[in-house]
N, C-alpha and C positions, 0 to 999 in steps of 0.2 A: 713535433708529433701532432695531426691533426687525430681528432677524435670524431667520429661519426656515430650519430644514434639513430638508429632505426624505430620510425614512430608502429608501435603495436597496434593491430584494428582487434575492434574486439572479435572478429571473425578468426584471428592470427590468435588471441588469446584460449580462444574456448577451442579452439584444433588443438595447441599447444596442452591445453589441464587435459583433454583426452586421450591425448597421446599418452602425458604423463601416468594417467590412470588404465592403462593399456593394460597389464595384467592382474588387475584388481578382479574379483569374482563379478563387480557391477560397479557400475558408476553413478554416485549420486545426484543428481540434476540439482537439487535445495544448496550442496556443496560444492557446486562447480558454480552458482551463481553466488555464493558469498567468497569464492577464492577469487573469481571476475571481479568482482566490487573490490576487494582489498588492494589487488595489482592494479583495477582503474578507476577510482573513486571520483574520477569527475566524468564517468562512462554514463551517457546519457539514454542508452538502451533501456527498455522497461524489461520486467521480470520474464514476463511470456514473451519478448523477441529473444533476450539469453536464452529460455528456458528452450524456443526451438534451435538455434545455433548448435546448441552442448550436440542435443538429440542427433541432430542431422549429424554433427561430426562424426557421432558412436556409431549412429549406423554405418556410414560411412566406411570407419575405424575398426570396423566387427567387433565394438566395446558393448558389451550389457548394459543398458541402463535401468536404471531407475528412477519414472518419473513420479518424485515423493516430495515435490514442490506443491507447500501450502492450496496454488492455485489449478492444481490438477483437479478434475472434473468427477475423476472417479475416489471412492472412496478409502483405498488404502492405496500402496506404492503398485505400479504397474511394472510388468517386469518385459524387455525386449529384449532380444537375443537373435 
């Protein structure tokens, strides 16, 4: 039996946690970048390249986000739909 692995990009990850989070009421950006980190811990992406990844997936995805990542701009969570 050969076994074949499919190497995941982080792009293939953060589609993937959006998908998974497809019927949630909103998706949280601060917890799609620490479930990213957990599944790729030697992911050498910085916080604000995941954090637009997630986003573009949701929109994409027609998911809600919420961007309530420490490094958001604005001062409490912003909401997309």
């Amino acid at each position: 039996m050969i076994n074949t692995f499919h190497t995941v990009t982080v792009e293939r990850a953060a589609e993937a946690y959006v998908l998974s989070r497809g019927k949630a009421r909103f998706l949280s950006i601060a917890q799609a970048i620490r479930a990213i980190r957990t599944l790729m811990p030697a992911c050498k992406a910085t916080d604000r390249e995941l954090e637009e990844l997630v986003a573009a997936a949701s929109i994409i995805h027609g998911v809600p986000v919420a961007f309530d990542f420490k490094t958001a701009v604005a001062a409490g969570p912003l909401l997309h739909s």
